[in-house]
N, C-alpha and C positions, 0 to 999 in steps of 0.2 A: 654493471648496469642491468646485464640478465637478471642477475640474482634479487635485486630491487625489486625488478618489476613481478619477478617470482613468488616473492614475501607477502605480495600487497594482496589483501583479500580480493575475492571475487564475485560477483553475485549475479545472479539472474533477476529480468524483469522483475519474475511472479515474485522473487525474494523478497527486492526493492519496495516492488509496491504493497506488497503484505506488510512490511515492518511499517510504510509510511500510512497506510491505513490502520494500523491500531493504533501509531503514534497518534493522527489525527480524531479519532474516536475516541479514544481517552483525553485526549485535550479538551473536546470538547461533551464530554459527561457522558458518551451515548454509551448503551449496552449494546453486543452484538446483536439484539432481540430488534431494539429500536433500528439500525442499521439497515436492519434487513426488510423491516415494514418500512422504512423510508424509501429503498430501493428496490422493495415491491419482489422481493426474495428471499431464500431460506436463511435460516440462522446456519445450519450447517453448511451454507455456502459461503457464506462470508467467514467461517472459522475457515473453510479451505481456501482462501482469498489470504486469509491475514498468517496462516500457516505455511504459506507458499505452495500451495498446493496445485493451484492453477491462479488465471490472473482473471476478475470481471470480464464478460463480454465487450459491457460499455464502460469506458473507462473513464467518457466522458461523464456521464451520470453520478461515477464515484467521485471524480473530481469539481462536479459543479457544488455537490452536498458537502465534502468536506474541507474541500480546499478555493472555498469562492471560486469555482471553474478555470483554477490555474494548475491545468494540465501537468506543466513543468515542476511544480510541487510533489505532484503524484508519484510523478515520474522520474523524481533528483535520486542519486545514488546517498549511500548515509556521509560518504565524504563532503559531496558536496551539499548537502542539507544540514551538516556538520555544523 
């Protein structure tokens, strides 16, 4: 059972929500340019957002623009957004 659980990947918030915000930005056409005039910040912060570099201040913000404001999208691990 260790060993299972050992196997199974891991990931950090900033991971999670990096891959599910470029997943959602490329779903839905944006550039990281546009992203970043949407939410009123740099390009280069949004590349360290979508990099896992750190994670948005507001997270609600990112998730009201990309995800119709369901947090829980933002925030699914890729298992369960699987």
């Amino acid at each position: 059972m260790y060993h299972e659980m050992a196997t199974q990947p891991t990931y950090q918030l900033k991971d999670i929500v990096g891959r599910n915000i470029v997943a959602a930005r490329e779903t839905q056409g944006l550039t990281q340019h546009e992203l970043a005039t949407a939410l009123d910040t740099s390009v280069s912060r949004v590349s360290g957002w979508e990099r896992g570099k750190h994670t948005p201040r507001n997270l609600q913000a990112v998730a009201d623009l990309l995800f119709d404001g369901d947090m829980a999208a933002l925030l699914a691990s890729p298992e369960v957004a699987a």
